[in-house]
PyMOL Python script that loads the backbone (N, CA, C, O; Angstrom):
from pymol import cmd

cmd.read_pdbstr("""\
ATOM      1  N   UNK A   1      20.169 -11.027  36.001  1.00  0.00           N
ATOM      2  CA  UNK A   1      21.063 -10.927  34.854  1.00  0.00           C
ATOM      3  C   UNK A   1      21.598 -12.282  34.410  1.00  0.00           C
ATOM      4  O   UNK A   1      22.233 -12.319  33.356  1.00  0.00           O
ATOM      5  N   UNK A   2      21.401 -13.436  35.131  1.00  0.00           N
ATOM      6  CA  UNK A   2      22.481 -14.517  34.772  1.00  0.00           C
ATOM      7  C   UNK A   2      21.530 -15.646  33.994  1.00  0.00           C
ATOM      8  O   UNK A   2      21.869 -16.679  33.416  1.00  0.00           O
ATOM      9  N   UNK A   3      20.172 -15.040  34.206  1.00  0.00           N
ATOM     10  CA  UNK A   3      19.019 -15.765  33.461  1.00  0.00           C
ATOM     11  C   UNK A   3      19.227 -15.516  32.170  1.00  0.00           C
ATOM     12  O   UNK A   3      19.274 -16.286  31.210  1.00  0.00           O
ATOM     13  N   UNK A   4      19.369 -14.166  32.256  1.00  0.00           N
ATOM     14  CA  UNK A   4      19.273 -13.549  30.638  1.00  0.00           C
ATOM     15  C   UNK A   4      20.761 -14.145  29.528  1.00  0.00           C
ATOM     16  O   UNK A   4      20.693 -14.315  28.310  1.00  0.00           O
ATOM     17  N   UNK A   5      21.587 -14.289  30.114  1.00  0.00           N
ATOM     18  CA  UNK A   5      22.986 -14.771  29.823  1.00  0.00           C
ATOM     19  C   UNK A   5      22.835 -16.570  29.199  1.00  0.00           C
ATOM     20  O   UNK A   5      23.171 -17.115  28.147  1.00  0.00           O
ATOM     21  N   UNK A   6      22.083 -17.108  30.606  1.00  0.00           N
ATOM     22  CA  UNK A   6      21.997 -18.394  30.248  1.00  0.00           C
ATOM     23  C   UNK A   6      20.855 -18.119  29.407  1.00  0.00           C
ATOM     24  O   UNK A   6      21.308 -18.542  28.343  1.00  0.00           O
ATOM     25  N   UNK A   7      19.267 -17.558  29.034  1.00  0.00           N
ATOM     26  CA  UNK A   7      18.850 -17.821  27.932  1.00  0.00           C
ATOM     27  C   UNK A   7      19.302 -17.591  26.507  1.00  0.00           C
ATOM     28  O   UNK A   7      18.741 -18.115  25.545  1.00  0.00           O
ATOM     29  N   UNK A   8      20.567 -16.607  26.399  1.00  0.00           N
ATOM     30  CA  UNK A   8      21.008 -16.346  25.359  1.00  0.00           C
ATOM     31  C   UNK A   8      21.735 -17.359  24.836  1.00  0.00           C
ATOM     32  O   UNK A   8      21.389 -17.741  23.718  1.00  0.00           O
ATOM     33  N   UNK A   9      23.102 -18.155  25.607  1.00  0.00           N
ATOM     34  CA  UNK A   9      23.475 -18.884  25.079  1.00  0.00           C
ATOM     35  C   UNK A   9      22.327 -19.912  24.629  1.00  0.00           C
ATOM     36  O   UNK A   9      22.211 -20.161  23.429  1.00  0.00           O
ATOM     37  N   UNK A  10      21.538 -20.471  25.500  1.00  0.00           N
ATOM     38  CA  UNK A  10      20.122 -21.793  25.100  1.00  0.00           C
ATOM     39  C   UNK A  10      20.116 -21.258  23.960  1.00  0.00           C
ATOM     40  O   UNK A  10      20.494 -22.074  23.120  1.00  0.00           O
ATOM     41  N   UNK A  11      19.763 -19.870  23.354  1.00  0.00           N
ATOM     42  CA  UNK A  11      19.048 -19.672  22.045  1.00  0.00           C
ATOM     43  C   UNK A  11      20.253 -20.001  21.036  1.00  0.00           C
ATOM     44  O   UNK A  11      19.919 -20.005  19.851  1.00  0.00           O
ATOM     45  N   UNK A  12      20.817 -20.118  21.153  1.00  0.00           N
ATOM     46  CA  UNK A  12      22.095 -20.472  20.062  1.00  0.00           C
ATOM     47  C   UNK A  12      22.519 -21.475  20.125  1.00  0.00           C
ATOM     48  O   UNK A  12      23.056 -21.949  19.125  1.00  0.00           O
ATOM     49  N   UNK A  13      22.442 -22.280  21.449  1.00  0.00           N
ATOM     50  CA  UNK A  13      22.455 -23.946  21.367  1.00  0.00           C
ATOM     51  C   UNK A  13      21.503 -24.651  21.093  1.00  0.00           C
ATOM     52  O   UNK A  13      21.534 -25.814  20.692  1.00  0.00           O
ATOM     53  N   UNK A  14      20.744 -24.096  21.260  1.00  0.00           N
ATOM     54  CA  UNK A  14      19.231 -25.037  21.275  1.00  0.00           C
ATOM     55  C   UNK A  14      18.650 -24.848  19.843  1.00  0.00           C
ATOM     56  O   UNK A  14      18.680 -25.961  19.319  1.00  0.00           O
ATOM     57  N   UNK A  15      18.217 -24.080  19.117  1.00  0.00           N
ATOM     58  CA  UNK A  15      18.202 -23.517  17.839  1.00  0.00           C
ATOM     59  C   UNK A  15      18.517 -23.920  16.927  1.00  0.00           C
ATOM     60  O   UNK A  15      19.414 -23.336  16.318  1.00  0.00           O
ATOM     61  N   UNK A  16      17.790 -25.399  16.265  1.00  0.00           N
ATOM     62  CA  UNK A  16      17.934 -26.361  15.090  1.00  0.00           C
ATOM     63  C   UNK A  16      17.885 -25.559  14.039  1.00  0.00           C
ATOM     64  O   UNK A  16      18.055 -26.174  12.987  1.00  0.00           O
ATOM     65  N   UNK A  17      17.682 -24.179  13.897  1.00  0.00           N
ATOM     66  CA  UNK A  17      17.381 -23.602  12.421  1.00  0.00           C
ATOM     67  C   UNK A  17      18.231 -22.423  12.475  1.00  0.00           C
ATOM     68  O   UNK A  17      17.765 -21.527  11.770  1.00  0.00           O
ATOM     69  N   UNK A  18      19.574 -22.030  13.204  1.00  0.00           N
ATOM     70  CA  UNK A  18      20.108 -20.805  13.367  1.00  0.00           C
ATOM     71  C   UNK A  18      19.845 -20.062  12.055  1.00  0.00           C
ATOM     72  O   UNK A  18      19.028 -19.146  11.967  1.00  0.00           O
ATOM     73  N   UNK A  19      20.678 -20.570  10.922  1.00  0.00           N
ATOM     74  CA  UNK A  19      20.965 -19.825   9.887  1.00  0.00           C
ATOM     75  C   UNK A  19      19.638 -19.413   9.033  1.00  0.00           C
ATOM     76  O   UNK A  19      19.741 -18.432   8.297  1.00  0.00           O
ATOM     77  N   UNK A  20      18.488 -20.061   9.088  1.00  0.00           N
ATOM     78  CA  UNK A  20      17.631 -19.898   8.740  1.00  0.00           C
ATOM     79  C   UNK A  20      16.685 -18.411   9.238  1.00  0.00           C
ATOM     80  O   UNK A  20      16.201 -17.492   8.578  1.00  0.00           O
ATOM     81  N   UNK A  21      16.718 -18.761  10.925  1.00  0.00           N
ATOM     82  CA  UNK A  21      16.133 -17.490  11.536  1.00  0.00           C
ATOM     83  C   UNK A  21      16.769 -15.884  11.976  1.00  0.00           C
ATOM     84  O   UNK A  21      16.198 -14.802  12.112  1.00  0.00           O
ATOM     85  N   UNK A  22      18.437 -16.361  12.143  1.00  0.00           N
ATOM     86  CA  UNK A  22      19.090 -15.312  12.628  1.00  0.00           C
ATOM     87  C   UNK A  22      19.673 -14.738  11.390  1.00  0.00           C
ATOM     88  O   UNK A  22      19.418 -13.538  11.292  1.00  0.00           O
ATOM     89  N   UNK A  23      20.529 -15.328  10.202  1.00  0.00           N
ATOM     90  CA  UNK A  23      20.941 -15.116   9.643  1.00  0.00           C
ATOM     91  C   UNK A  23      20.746 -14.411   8.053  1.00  0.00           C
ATOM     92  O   UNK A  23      21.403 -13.603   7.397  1.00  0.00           O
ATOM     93  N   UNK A  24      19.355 -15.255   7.807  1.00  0.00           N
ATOM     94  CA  UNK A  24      18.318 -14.755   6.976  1.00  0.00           C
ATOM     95  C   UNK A  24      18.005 -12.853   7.315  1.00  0.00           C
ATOM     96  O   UNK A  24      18.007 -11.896   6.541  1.00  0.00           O
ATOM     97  N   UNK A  25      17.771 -12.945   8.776  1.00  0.00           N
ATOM     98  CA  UNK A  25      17.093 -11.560   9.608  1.00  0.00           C
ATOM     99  C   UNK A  25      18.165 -10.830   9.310  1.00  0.00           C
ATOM    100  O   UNK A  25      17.655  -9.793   8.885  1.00  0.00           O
ATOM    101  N   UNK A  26      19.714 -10.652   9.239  1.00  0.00           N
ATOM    102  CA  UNK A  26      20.435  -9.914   9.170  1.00  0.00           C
ATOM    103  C   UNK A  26      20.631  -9.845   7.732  1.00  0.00           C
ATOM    104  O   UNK A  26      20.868  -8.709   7.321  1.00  0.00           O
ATOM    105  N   UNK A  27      20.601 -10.582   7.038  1.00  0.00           N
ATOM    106  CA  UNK A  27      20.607 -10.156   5.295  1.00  0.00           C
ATOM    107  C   UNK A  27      19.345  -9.183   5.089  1.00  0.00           C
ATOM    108  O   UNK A  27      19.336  -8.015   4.699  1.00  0.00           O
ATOM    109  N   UNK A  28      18.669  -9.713   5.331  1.00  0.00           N
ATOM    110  CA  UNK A  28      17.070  -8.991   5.075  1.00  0.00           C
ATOM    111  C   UNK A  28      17.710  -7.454   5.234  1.00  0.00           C
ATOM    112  O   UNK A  28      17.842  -6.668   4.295  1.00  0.00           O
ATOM    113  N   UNK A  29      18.056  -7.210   6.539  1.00  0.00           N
ATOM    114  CA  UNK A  29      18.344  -5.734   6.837  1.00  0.00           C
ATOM    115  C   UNK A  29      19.345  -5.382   6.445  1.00  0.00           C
ATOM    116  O   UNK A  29      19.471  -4.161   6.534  1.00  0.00           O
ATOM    117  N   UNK A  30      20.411  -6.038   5.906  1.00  0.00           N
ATOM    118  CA  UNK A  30      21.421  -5.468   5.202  1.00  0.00           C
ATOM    119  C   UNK A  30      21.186  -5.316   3.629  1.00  0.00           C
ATOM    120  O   UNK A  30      21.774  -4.350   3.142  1.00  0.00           O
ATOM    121  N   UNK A  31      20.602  -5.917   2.944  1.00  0.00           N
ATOM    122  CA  UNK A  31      20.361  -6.090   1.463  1.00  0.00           C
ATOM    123  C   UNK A  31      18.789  -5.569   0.663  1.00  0.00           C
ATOM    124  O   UNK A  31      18.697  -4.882  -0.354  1.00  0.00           O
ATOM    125  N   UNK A  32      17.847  -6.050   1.355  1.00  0.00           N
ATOM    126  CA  UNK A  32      16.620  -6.046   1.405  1.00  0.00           C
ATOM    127  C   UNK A  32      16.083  -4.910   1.650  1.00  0.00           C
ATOM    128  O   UNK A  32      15.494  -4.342   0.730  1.00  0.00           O
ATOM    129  N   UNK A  33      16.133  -4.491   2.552  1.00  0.00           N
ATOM    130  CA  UNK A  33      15.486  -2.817   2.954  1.00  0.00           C
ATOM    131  C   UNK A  33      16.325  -1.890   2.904  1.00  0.00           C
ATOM    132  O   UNK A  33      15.923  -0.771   3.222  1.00  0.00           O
ATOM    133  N   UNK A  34      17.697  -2.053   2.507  1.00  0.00           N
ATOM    134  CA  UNK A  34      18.366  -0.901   1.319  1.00  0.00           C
ATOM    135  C   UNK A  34      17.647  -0.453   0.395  1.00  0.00           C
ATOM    136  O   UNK A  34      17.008   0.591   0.262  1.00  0.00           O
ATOM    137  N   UNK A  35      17.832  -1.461  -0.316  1.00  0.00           N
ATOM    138  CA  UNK A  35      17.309  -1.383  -1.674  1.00  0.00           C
ATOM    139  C   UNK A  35      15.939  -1.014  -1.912  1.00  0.00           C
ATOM    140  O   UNK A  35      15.684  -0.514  -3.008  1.00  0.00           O
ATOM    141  N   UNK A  36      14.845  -1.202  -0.924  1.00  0.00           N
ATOM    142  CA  UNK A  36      14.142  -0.519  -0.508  1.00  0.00           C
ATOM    143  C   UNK A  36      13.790   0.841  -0.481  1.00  0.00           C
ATOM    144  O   UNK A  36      12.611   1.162  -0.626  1.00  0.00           O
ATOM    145  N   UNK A  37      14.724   1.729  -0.302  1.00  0.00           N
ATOM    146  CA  UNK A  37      15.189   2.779  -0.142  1.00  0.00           C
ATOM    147  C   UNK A  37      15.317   3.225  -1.727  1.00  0.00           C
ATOM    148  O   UNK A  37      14.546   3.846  -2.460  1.00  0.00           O
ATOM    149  N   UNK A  38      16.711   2.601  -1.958  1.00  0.00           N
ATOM    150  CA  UNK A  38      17.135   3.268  -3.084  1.00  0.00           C
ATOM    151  C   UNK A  38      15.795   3.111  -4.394  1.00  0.00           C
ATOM    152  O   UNK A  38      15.650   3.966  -5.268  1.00  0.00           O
ATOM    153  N   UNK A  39      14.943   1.890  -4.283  1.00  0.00           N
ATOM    154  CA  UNK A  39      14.201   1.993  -5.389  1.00  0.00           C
ATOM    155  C   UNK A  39      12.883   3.196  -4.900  1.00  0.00           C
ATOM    156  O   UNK A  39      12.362   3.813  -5.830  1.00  0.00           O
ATOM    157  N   UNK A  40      12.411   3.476  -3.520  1.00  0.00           N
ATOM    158  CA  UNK A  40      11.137   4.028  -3.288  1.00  0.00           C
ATOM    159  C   UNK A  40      12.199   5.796  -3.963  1.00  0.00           C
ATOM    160  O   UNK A  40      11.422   6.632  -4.423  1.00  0.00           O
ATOM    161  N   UNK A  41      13.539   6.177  -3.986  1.00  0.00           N
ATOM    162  CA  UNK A  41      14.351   7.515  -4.236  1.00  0.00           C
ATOM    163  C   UNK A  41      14.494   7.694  -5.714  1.00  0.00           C
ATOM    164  O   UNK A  41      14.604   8.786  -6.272  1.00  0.00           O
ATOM    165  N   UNK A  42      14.479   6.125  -6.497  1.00  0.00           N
ATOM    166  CA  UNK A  42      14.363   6.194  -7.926  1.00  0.00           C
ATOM    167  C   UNK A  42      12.927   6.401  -8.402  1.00  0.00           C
ATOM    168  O   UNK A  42      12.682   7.138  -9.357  1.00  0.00           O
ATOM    169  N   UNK A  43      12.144   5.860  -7.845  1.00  0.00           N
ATOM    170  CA  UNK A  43      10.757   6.308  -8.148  1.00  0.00           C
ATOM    171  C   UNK A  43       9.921   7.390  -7.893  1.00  0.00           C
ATOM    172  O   UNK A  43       8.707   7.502  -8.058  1.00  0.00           O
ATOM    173  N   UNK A  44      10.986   8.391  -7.345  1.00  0.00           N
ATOM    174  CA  UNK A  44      10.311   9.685  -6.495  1.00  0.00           C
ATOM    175  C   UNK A  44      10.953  10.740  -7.695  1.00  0.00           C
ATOM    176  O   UNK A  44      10.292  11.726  -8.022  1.00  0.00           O
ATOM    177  N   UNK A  45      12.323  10.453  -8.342  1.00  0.00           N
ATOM    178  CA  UNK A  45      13.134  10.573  -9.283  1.00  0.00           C
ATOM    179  C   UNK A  45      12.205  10.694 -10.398  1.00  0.00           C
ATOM    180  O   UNK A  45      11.860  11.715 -10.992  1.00  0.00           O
ATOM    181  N   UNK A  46      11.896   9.622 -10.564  1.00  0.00           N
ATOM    182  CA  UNK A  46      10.571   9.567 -12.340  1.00  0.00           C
ATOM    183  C   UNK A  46       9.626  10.321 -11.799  1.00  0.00           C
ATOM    184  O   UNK A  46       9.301  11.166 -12.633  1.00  0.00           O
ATOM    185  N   UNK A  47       9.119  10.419 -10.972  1.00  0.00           N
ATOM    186  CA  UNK A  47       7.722  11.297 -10.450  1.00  0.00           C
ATOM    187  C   UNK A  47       8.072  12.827 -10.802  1.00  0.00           C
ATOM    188  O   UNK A  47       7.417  13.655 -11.436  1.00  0.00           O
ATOM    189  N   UNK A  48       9.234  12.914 -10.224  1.00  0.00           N
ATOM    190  CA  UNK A  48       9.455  14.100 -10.013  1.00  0.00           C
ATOM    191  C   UNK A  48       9.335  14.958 -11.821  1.00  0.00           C
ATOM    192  O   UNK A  48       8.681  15.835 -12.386  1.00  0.00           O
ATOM    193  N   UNK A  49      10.623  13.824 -12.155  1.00  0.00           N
ATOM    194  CA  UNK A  49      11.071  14.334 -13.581  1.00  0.00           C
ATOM    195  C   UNK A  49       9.547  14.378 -14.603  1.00  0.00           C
ATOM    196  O   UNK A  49       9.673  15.166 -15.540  1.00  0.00           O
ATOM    197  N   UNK A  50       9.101  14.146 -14.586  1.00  0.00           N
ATOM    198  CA  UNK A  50       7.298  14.497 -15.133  1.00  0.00           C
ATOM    199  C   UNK A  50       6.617  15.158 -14.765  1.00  0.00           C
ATOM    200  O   UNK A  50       5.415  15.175 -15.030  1.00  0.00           O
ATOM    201  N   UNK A  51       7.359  16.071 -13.870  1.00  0.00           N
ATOM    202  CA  UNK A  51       6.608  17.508 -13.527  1.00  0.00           C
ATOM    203  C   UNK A  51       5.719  17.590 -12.636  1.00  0.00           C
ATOM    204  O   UNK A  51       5.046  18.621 -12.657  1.00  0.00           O
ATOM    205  N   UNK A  52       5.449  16.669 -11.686  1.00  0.00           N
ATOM    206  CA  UNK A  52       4.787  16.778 -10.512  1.00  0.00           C
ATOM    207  C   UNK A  52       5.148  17.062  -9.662  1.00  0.00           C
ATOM    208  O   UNK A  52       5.378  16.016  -9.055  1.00  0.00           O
ATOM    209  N   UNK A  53       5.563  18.324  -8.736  1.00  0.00           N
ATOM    210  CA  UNK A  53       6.421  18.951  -7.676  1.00  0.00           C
ATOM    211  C   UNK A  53       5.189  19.046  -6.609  1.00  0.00           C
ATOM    212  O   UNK A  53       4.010  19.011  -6.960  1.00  0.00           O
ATOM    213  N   UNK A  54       5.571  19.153  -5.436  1.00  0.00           N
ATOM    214  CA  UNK A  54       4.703  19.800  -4.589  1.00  0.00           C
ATOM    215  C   UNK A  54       5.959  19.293  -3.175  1.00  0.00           C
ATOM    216  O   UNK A  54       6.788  18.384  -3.139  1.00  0.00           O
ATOM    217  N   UNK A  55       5.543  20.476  -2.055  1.00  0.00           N
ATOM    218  CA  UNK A  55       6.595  20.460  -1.079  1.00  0.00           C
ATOM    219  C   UNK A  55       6.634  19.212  -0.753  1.00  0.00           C
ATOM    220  O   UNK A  55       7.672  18.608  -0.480  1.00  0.00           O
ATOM    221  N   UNK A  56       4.951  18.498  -0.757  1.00  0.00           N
ATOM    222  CA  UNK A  56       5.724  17.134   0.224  1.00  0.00           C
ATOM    223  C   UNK A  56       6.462  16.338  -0.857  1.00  0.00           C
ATOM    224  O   UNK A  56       7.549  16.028  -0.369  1.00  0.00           O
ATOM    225  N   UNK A  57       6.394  16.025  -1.693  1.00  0.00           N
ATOM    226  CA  UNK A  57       7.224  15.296  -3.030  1.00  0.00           C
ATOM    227  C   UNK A  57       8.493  15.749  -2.450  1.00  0.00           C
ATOM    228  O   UNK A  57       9.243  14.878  -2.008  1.00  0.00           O
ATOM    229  N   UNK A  58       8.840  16.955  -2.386  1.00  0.00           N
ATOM    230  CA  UNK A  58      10.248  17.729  -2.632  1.00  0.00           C
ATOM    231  C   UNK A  58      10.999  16.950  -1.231  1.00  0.00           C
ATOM    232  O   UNK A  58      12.086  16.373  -1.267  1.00  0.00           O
ATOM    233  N   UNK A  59      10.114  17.102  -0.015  1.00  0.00           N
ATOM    234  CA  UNK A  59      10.052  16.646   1.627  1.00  0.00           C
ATOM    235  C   UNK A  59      11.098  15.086   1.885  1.00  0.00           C
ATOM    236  O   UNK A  59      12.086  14.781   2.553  1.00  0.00           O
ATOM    237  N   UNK A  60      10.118  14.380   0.855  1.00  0.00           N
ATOM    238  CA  UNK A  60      10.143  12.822   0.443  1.00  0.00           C
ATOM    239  C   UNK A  60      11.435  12.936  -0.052  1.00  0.00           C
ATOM    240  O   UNK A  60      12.365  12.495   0.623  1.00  0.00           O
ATOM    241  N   UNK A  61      11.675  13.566  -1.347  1.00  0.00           N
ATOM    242  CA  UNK A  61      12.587  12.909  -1.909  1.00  0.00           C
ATOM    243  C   UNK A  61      14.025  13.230  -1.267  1.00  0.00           C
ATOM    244  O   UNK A  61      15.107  12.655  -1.382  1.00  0.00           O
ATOM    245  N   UNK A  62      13.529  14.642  -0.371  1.00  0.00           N
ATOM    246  CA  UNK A  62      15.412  14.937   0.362  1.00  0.00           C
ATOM    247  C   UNK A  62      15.315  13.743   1.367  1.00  0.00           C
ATOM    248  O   UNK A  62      16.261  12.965   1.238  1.00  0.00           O
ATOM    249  N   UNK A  63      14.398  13.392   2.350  1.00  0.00           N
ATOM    250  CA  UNK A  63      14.799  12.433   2.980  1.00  0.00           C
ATOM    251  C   UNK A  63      15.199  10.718   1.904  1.00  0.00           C
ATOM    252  O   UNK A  63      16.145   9.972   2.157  1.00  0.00           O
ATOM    253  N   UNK A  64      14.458  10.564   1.082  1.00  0.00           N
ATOM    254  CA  UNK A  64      15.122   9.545   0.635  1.00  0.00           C
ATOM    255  C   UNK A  64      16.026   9.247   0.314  1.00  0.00           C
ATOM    256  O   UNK A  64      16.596   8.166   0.466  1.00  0.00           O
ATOM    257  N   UNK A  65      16.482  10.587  -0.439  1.00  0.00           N
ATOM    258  CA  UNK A  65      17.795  10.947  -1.171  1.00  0.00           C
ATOM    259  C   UNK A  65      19.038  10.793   0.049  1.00  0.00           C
ATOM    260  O   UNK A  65      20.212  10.627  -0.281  1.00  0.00           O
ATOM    261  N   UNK A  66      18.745  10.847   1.021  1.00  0.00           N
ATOM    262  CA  UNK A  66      19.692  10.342   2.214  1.00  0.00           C
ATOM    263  C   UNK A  66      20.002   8.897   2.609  1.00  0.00           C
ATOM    264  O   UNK A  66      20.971   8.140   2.546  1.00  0.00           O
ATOM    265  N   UNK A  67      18.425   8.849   3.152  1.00  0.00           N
ATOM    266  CA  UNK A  67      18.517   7.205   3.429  1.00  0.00           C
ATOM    267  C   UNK A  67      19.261   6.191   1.979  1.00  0.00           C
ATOM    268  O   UNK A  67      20.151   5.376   2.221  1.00  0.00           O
ATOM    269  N   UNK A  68      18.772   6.391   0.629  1.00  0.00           N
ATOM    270  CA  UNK A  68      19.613   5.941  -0.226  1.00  0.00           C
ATOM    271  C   UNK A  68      21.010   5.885  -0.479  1.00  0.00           C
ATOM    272  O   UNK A  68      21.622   4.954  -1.003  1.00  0.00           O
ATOM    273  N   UNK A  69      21.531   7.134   0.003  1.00  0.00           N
ATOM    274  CA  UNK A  69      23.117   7.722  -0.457  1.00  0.00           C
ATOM    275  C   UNK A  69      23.424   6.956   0.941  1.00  0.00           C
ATOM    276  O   UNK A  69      24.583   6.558   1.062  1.00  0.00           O
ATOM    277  N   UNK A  70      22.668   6.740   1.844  1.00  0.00           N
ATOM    278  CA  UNK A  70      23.622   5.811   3.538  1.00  0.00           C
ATOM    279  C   UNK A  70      23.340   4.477   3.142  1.00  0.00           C
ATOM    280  O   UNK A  70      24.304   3.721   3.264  1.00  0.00           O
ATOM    281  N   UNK A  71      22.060   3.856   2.605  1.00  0.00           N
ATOM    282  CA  UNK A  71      22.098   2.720   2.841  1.00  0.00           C
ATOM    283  C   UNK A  71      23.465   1.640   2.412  1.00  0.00           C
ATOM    284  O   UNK A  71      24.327   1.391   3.255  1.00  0.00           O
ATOM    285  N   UNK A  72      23.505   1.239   1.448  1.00  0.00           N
ATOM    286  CA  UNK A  72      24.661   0.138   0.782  1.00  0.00           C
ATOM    287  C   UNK A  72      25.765   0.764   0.287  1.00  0.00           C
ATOM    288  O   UNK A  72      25.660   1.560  -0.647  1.00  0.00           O
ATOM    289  N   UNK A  73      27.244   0.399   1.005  1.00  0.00           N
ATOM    290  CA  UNK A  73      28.235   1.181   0.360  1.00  0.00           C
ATOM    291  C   UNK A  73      28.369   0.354  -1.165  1.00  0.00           C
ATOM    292  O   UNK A  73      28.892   1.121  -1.973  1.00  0.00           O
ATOM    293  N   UNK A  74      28.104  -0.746  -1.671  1.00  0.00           N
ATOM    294  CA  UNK A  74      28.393  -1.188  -3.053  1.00  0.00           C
ATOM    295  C   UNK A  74      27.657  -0.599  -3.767  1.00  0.00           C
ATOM    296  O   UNK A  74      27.993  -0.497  -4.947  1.00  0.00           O
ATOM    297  N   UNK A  75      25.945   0.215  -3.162  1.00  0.00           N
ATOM    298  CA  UNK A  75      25.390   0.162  -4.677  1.00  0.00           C
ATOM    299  C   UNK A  75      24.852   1.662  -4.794  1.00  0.00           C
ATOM    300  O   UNK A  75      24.035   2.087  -5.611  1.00  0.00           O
ATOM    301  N   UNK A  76      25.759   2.628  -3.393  1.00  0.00           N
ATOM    302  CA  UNK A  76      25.560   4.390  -3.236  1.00  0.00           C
ATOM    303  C   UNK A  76      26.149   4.727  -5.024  1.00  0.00           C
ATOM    304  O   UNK A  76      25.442   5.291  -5.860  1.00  0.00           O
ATOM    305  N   UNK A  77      27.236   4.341  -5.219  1.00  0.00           N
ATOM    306  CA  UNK A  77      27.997   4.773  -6.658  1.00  0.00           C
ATOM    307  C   UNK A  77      26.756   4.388  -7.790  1.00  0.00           C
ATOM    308  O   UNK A  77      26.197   5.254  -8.463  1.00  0.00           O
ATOM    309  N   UNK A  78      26.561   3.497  -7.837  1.00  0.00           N
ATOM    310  CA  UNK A  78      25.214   3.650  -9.052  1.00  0.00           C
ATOM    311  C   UNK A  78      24.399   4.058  -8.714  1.00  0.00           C
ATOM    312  O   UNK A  78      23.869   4.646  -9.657  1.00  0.00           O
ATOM    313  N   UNK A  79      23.741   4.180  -7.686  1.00  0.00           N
ATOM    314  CA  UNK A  79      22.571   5.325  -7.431  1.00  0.00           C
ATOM    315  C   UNK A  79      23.196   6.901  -8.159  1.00  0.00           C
ATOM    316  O   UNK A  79      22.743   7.566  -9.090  1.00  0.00           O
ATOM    317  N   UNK A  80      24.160   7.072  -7.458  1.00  0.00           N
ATOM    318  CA  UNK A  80      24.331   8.505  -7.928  1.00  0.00           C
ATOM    319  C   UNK A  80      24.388   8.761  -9.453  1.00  0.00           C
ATOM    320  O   UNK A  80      23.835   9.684 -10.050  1.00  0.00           O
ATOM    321  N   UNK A  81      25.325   7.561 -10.089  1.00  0.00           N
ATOM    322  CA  UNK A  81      25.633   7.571 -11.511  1.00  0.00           C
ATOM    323  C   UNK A  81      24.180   7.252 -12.475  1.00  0.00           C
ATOM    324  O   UNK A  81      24.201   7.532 -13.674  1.00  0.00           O
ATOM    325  N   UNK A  82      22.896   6.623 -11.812  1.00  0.00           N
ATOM    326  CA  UNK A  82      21.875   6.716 -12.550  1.00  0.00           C
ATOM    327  C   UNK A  82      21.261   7.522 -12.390  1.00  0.00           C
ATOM    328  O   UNK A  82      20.307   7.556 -13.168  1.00  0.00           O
ATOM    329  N   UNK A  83      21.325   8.514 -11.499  1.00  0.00           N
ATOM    330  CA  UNK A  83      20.336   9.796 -11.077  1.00  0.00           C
ATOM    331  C   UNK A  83      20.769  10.979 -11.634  1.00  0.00           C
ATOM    332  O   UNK A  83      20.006  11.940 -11.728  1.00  0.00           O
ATOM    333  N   UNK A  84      22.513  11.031 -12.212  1.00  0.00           N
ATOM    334  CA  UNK A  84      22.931  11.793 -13.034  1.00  0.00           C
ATOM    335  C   UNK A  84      22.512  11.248 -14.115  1.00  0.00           C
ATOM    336  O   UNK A  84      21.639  11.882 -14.708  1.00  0.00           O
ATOM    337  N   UNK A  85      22.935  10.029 -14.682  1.00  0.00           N
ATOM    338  CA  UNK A  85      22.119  10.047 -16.051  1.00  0.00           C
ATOM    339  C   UNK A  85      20.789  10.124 -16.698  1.00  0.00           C
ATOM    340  O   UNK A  85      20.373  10.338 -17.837  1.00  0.00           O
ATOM    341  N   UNK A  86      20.311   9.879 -15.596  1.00  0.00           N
ATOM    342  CA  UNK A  86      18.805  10.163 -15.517  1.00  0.00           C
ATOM    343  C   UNK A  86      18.552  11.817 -15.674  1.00  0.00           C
ATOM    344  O   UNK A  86      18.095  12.256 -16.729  1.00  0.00           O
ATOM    345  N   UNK A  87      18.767  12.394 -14.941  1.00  0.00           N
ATOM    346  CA  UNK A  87      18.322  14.045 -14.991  1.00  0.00           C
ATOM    347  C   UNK A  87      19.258  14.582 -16.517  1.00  0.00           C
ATOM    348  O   UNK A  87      18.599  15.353 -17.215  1.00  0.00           O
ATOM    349  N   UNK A  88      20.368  14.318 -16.938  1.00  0.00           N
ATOM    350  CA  UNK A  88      21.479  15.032 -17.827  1.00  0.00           C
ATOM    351  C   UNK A  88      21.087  13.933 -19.186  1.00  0.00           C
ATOM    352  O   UNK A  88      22.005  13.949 -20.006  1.00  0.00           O
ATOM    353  N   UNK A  89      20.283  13.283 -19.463  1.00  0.00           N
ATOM    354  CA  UNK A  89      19.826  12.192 -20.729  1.00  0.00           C
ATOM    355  C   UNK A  89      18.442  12.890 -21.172  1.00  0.00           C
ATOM    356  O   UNK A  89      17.771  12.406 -22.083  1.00  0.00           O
TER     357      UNK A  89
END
""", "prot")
cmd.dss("prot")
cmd.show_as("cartoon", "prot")
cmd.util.cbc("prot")
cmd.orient("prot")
């Protein structure tokens, strides 16, 4: 255990590029593969609304429709507010 301790700190002392490798990696997953989400739930959205149903479509879009509404608390409120205007326009 005291290996693993001392390689952890090394990786954070030693590590000429922190912000580059660690910090980058945590935006990515906070910003990046949200949105991810919310655009593959908007595009399942237009599919849908053109009349192409079938269970797995239907399958897809409840799970997306989740992962979207969890991913980003700033950008859950416009998802919802374009998916109402989208279906009620």
């Amino acid at each position: 255990p005291y290996v693993m301790i001392f390689l952890f700190f090394l990786y954070f002392i030693a590590n000429p590029a922190l912000g580059q490798t660690n910090f980058w990696l945590v935006g990515s997953a906070n910003y990046l593969w949200t949105n991810m989400f919310i655009a593959i739930y908007i595009l399942i959205s237009i599919y849908l609304s053109n009349g192409k149903k079938s269970n797995l479509i239907l399958f897809v879009y409840a799970i997306s429709s989740i992962f979207a509404g969890c991913s980003n608390e700033n950008t859950s409120l416009v998802v919802v507010l374009i998916s109402v205007a989208y279906f009620f326009i």
